[in-house]
Structure formats: C-alpha cells, structure tokens
Backbone as XML, in Angstrom:
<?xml version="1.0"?>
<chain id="A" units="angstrom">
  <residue number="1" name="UNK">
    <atom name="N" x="-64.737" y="-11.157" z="-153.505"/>
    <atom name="CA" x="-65.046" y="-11.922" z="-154.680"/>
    <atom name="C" x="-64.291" y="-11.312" z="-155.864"/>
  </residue>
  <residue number="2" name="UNK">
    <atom name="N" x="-63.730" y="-11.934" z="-156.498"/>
    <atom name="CA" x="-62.678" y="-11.480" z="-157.713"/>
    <atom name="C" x="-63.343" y="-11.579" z="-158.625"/>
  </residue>
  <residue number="3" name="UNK">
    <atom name="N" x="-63.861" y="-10.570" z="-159.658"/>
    <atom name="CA" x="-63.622" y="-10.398" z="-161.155"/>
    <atom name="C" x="-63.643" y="-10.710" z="-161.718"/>
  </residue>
  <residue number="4" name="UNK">
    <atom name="N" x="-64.765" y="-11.819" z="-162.787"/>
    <atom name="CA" x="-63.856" y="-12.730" z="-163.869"/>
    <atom name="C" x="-63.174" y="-12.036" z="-165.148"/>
  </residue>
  <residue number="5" name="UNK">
    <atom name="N" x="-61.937" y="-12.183" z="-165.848"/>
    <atom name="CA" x="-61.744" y="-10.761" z="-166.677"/>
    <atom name="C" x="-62.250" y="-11.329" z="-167.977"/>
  </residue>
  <residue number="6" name="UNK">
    <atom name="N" x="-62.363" y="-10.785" z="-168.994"/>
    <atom name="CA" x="-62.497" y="-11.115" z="-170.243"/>
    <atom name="C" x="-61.345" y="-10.443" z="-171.097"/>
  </residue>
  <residue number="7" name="UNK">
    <atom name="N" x="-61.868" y="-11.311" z="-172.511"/>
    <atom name="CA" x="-60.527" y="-10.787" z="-173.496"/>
    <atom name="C" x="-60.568" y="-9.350" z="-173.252"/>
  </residue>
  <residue number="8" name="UNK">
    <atom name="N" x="-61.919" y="-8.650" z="-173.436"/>
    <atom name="CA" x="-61.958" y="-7.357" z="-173.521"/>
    <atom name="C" x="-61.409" y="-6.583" z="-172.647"/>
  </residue>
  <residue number="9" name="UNK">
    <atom name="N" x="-61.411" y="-6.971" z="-171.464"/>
    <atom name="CA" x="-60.402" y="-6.008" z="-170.332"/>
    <atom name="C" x="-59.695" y="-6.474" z="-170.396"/>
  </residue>
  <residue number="10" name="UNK">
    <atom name="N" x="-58.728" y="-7.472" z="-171.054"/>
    <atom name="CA" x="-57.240" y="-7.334" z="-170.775"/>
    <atom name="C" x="-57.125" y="-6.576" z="-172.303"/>
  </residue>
  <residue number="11" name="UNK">
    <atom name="N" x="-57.634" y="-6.491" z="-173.179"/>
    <atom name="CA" x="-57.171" y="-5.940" z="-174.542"/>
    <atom name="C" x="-56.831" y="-3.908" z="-173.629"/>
  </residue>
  <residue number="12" name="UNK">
    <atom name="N" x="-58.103" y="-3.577" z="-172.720"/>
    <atom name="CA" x="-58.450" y="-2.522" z="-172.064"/>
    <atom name="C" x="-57.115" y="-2.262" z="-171.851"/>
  </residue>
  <residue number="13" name="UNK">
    <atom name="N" x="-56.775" y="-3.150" z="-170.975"/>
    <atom name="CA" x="-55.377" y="-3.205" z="-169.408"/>
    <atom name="C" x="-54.296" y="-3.017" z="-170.647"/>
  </residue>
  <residue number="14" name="UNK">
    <atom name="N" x="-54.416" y="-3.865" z="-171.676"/>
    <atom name="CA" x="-52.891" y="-3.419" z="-172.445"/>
    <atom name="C" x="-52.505" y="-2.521" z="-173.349"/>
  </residue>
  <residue number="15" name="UNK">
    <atom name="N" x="-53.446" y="-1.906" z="-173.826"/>
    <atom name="CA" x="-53.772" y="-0.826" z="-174.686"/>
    <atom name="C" x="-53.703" y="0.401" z="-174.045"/>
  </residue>
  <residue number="16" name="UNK">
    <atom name="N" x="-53.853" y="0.348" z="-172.702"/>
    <atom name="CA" x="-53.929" y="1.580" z="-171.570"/>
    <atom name="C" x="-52.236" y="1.376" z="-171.061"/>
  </residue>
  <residue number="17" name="UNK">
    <atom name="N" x="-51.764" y="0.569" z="-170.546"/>
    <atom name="CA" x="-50.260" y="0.220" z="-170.683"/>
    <atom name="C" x="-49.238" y="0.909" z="-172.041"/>
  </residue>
  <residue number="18" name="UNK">
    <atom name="N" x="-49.657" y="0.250" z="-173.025"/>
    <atom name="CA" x="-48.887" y="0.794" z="-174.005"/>
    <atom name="C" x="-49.214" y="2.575" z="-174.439"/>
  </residue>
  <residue number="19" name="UNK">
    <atom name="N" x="-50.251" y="2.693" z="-173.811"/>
    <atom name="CA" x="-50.599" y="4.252" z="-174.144"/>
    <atom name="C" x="-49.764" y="5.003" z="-172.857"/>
  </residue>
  <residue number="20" name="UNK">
    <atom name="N" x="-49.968" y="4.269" z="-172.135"/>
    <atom name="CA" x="-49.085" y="5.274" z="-170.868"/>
    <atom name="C" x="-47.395" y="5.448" z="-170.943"/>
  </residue>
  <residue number="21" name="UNK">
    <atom name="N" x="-47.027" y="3.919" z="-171.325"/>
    <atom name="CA" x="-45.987" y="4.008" z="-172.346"/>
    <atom name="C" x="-45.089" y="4.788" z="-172.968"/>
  </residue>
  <residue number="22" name="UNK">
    <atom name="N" x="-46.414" y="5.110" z="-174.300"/>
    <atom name="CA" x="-45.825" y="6.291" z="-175.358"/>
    <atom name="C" x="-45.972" y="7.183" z="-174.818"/>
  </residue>
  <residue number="23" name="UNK">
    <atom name="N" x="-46.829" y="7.706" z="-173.945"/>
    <atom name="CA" x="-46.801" y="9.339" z="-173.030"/>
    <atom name="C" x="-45.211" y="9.646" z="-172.383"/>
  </residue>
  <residue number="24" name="UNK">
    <atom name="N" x="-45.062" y="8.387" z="-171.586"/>
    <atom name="CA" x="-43.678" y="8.179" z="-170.661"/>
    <atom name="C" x="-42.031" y="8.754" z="-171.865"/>
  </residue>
  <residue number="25" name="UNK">
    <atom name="N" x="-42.899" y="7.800" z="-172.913"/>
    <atom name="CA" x="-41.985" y="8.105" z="-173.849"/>
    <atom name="C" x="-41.370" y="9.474" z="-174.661"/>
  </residue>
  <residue number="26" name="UNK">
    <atom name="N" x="-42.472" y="10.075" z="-174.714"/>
    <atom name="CA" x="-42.167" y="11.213" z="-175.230"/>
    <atom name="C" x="-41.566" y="12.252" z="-174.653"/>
  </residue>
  <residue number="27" name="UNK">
    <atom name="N" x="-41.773" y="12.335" z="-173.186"/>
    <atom name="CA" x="-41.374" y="13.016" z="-172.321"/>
    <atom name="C" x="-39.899" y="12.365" z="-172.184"/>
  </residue>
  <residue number="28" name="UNK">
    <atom name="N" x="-39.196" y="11.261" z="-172.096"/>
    <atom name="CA" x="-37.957" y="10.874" z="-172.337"/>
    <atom name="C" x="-37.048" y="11.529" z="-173.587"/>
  </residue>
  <residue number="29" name="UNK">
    <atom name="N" x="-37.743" y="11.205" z="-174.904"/>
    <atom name="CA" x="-37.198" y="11.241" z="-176.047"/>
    <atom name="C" x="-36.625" y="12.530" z="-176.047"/>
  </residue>
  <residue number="30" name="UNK">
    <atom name="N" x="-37.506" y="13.655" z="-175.632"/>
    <atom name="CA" x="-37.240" y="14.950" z="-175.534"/>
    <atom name="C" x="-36.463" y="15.123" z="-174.866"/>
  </residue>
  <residue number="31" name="UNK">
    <atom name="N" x="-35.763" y="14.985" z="-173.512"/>
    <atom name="CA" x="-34.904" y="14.751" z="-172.504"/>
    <atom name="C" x="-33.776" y="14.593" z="-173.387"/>
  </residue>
  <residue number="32" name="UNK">
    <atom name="N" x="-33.423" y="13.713" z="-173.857"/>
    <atom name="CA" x="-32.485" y="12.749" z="-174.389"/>
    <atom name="C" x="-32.070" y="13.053" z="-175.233"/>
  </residue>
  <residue number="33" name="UNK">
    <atom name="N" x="-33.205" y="14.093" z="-176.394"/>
    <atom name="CA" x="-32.133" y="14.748" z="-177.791"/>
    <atom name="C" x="-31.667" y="15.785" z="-177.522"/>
  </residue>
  <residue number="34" name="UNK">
    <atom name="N" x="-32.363" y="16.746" z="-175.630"/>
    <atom name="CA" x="-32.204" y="17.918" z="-175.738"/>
    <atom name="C" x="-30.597" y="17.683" z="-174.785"/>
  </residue>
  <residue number="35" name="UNK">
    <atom name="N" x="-29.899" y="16.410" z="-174.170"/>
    <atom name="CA" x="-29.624" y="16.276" z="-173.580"/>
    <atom name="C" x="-27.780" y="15.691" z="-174.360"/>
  </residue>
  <residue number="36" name="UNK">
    <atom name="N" x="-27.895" y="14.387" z="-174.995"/>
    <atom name="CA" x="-27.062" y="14.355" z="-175.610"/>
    <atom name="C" x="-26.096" y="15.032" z="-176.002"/>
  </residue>
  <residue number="37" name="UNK">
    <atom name="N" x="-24.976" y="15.105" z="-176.561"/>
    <atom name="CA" x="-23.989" y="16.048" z="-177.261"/>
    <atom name="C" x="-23.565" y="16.001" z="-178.632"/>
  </residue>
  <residue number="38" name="UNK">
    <atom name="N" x="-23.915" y="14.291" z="-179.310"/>
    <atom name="CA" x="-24.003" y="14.035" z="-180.653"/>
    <atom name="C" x="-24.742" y="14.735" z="-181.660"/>
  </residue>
  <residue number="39" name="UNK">
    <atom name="N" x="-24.807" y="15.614" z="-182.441"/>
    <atom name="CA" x="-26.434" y="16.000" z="-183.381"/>
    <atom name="C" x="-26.738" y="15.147" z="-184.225"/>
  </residue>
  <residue number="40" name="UNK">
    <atom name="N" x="-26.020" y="13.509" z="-184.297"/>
    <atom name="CA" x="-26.712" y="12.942" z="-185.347"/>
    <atom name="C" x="-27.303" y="11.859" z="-184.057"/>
  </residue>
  <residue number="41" name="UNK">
    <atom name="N" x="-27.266" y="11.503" z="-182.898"/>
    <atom name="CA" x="-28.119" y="10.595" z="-182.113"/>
    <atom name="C" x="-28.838" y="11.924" z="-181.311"/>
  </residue>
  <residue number="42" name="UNK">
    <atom name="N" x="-28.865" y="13.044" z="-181.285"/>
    <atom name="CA" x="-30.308" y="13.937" z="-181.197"/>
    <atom name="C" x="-31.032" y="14.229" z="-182.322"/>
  </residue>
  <residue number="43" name="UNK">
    <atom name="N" x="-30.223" y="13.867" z="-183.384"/>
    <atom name="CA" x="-31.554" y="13.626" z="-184.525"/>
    <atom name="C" x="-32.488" y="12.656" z="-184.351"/>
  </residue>
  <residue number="44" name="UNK">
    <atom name="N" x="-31.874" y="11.509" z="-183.918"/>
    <atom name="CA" x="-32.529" y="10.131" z="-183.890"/>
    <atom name="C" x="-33.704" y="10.145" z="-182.988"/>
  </residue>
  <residue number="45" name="UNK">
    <atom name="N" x="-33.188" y="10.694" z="-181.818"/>
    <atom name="CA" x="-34.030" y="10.972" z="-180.976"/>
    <atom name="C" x="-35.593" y="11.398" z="-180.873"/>
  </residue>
  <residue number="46" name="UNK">
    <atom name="N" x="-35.046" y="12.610" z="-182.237"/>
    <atom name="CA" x="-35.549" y="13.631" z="-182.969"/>
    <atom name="C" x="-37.079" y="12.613" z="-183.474"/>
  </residue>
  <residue number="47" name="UNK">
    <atom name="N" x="-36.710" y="12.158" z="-184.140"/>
    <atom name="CA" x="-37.152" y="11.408" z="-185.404"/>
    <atom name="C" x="-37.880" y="10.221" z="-184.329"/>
  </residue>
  <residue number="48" name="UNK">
    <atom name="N" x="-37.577" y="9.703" z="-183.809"/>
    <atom name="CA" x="-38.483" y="8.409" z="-182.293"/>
    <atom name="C" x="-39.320" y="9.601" z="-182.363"/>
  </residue>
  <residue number="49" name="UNK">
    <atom name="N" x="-39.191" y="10.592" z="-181.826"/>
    <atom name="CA" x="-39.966" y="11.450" z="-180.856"/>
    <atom name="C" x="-41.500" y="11.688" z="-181.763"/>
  </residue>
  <residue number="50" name="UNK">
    <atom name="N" x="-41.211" y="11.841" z="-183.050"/>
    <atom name="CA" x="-41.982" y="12.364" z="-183.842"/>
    <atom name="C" x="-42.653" y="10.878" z="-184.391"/>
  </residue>
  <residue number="51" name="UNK">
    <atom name="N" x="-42.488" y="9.877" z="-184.624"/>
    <atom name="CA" x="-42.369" y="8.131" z="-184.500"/>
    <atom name="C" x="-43.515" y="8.250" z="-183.090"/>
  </residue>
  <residue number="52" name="UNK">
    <atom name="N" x="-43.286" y="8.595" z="-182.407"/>
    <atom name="CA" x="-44.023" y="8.499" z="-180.830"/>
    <atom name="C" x="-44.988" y="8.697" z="-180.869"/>
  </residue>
  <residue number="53" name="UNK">
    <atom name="N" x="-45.517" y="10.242" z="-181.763"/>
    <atom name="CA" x="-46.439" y="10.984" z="-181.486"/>
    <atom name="C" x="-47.325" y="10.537" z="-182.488"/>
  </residue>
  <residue number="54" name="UNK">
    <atom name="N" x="-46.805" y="9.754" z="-183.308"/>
    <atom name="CA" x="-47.538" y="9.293" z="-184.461"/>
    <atom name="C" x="-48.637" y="8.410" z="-183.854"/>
  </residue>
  <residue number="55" name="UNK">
    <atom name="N" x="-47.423" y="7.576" z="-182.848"/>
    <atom name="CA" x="-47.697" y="5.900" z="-182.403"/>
    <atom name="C" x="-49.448" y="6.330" z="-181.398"/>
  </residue>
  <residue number="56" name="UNK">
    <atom name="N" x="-48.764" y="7.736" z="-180.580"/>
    <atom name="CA" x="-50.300" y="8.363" z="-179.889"/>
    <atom name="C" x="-51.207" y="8.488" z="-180.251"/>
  </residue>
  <residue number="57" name="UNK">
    <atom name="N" x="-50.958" y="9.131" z="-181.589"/>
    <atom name="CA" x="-52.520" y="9.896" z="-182.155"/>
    <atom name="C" x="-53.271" y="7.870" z="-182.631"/>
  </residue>
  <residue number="58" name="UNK">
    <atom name="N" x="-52.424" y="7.298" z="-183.066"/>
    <atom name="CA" x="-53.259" y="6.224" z="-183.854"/>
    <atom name="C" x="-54.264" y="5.489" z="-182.673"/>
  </residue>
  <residue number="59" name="UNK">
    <atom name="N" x="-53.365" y="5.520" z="-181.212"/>
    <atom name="CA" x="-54.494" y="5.035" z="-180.097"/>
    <atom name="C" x="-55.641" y="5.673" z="-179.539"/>
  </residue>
  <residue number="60" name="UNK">
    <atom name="N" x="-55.083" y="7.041" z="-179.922"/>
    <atom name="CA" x="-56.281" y="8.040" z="-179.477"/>
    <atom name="C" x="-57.263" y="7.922" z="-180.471"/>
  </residue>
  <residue number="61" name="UNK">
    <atom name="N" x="-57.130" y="7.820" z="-182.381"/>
    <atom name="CA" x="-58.378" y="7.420" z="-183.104"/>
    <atom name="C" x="-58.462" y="6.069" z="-182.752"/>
  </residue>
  <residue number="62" name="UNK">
    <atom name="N" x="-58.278" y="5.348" z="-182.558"/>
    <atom name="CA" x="-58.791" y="4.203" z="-182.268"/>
    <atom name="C" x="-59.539" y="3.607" z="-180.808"/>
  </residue>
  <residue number="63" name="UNK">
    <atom name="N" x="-59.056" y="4.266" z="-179.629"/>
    <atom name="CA" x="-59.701" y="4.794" z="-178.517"/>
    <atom name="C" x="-61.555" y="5.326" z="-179.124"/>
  </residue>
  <residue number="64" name="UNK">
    <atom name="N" x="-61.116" y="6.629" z="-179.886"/>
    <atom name="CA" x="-62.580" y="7.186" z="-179.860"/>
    <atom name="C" x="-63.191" y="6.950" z="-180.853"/>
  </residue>
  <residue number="65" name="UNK">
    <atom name="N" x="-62.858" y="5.491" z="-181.770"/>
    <atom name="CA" x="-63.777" y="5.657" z="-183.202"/>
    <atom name="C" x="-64.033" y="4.034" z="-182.456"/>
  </residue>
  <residue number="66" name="UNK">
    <atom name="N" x="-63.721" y="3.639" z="-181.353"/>
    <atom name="CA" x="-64.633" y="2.249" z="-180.918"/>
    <atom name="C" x="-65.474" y="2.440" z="-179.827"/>
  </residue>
  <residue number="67" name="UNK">
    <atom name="N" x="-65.082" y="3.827" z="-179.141"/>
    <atom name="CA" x="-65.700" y="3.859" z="-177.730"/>
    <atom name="C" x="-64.880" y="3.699" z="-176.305"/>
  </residue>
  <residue number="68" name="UNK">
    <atom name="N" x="-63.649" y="3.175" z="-176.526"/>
    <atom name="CA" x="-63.306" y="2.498" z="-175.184"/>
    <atom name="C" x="-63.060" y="3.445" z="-174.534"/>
  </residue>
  <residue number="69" name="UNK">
    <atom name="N" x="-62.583" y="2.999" z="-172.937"/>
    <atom name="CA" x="-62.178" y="4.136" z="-171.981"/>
    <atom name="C" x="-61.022" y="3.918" z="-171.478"/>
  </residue>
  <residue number="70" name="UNK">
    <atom name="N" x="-60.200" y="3.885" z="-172.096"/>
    <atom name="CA" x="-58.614" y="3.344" z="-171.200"/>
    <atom name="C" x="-58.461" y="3.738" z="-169.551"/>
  </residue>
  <residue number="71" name="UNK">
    <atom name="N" x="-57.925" y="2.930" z="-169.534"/>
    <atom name="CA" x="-57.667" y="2.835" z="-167.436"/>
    <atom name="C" x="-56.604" y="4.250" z="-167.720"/>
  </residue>
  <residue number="72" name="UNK">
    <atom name="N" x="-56.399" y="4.697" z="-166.161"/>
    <atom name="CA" x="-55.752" y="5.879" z="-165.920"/>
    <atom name="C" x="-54.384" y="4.795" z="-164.894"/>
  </residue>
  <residue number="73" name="UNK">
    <atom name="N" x="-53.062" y="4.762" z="-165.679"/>
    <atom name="CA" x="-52.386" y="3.839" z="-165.192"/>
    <atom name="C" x="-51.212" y="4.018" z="-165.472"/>
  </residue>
  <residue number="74" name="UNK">
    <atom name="N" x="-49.813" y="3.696" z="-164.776"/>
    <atom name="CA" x="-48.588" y="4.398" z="-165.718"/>
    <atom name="C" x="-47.882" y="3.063" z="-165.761"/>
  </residue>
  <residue number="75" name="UNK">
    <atom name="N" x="-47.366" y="2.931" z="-166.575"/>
    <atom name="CA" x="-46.494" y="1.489" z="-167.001"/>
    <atom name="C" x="-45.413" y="1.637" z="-166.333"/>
  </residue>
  <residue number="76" name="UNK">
    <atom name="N" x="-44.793" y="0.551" z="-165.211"/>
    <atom name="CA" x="-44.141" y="0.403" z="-164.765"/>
    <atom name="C" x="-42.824" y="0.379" z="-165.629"/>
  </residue>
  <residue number="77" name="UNK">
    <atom name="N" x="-42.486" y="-0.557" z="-166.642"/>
    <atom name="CA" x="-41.891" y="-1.238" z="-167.338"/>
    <atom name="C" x="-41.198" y="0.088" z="-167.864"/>
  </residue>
  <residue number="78" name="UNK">
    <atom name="N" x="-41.731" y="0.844" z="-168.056"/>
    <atom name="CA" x="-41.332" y="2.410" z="-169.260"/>
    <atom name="C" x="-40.597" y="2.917" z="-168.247"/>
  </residue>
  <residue number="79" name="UNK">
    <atom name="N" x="-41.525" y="3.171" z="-166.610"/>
    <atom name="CA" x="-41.311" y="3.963" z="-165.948"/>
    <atom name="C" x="-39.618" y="4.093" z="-165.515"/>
  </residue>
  <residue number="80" name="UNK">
    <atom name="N" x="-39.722" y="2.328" z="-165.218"/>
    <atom name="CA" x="-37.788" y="2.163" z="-164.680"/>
    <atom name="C" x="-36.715" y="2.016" z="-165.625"/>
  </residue>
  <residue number="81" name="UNK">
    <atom name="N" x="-37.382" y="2.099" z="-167.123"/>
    <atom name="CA" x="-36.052" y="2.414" z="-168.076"/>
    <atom name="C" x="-35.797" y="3.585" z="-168.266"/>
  </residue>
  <residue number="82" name="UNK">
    <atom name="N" x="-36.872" y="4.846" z="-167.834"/>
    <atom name="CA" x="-36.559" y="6.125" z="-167.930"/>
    <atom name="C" x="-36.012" y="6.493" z="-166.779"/>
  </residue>
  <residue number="83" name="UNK">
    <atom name="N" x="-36.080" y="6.081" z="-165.890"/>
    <atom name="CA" x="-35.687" y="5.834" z="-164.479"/>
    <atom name="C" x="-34.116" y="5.589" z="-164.590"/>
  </residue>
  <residue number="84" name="UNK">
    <atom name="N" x="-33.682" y="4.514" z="-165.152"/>
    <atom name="CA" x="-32.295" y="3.955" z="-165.441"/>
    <atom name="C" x="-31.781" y="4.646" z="-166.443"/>
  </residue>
  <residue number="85" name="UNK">
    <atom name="N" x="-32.265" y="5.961" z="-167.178"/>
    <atom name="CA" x="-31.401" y="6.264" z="-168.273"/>
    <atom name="C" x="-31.543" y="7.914" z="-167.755"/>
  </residue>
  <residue number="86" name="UNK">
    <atom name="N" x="-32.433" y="8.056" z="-166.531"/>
    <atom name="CA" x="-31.972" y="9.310" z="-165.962"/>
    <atom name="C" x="-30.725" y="9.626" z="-164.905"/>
  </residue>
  <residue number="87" name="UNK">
    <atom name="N" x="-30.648" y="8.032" z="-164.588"/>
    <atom name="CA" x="-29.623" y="7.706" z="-163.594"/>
    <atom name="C" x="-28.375" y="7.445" z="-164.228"/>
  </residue>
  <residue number="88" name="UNK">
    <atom name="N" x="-28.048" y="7.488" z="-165.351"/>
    <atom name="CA" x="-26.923" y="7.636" z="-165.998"/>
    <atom name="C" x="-26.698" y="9.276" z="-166.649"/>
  </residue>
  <residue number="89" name="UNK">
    <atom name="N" x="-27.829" y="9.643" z="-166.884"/>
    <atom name="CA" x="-27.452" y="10.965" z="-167.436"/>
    <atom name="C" x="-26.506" y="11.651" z="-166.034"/>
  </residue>
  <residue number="90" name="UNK">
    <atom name="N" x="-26.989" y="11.263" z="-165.128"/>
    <atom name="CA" x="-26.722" y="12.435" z="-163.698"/>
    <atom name="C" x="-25.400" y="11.927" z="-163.396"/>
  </residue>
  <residue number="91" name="UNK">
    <atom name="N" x="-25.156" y="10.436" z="-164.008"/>
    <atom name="CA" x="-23.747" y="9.769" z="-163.361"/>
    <atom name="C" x="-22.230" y="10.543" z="-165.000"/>
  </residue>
  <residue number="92" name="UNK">
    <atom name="N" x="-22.820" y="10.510" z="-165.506"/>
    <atom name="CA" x="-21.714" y="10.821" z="-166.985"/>
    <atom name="C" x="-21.854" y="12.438" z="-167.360"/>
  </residue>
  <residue number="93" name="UNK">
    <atom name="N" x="-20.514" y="12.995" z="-167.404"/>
    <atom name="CA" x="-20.439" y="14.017" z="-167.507"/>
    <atom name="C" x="-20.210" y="14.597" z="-168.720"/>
  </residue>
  <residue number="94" name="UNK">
    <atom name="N" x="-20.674" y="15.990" z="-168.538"/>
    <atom name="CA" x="-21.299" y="16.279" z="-170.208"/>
    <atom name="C" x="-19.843" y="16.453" z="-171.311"/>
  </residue>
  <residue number="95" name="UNK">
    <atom name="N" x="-20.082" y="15.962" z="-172.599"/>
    <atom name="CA" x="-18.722" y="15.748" z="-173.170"/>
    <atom name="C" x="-19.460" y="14.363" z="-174.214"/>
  </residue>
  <residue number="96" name="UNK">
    <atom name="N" x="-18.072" y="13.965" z="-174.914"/>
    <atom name="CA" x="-18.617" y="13.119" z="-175.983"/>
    <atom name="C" x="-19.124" y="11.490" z="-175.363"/>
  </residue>
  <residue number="97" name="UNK">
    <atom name="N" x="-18.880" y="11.381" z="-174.318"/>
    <atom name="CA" x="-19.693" y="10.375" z="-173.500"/>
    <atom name="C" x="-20.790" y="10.112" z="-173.420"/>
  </residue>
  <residue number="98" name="UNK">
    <atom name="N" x="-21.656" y="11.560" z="-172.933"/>
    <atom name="CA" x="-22.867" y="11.701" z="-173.084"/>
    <atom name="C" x="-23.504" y="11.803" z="-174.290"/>
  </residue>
</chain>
C-alpha cells in the first residue's frame, strides 16, 4: 500500500535534497580552489565556498527553529556533477588548463 504524500513531505524530500547538496558542495568547492592553478578562479571558489556555508547554516536554523527532521539522503544531481568535474580534473594536466 503506497503512502499518500503531502505538501509537507515533499517540502521534507526537497529541503533534505538541497541540504545534501550544499554538503556535496562544499566538499567540491574546496577540491577545486585547492586544485586549480588560476588564484583569481581559486578565489572564486574561495568566496562559493564561504557563499555555501552560509547557504548551510540558514537550513540548519531553519531545520531547528521549526522542528523538522530532514531525510538522511545524498542528491544524486550534485553527486554526478562532482562526479564529472572529478573526471576532468584526472583527465587535464596540471598547468594553465587546469
């Protein structure tokens, strides 16, 4: 027997998505400025990264000043662009390319 969902669990399902997201994310961003060879697109990086952590803390007060319990879930979507931009780091060799 299936589930009927409500607004409230999908608000759950996407809010837990985009939080797994920015986790995925940060762990990239860092990769990527420490990784680069430019210092003005590892600034940028720089600067997302810190943009990121912002984007975290605001779900985490908002997580615990309503109560909810976000699902334990990793976003696919994040997962295979970090996926595809680790698979280029390993293919381009280090130099002004990278």
């Amino acid at each position: 027997m299936s589930q009927r969902k409500t607004v409230d669990d999908l608000f759950v399902h996407m809010l837990s998505d985009i939080y797994s997201a920015e986790k995925q994310l940060t762990r990239a961003l860092g990769k990527l400025a420490r990784t680069v060879s430019d210092p003005e697109l590892s600034g940028a990086f720089k600067t997302h990264l810190e943009e990121t952590h912002g984007q975290i803390e605001r779900i985490d007060k908002a997580v615990e000043s309503t109560g909810l319990r976000l699902k334990r879930m990793k976003c696919v979507a994040m997962e295979g662009l970090i996926e595809e931009a680790d698979e280029l780091i390993e293919e381009i060799e280090k130099g002004p390319v990278l």
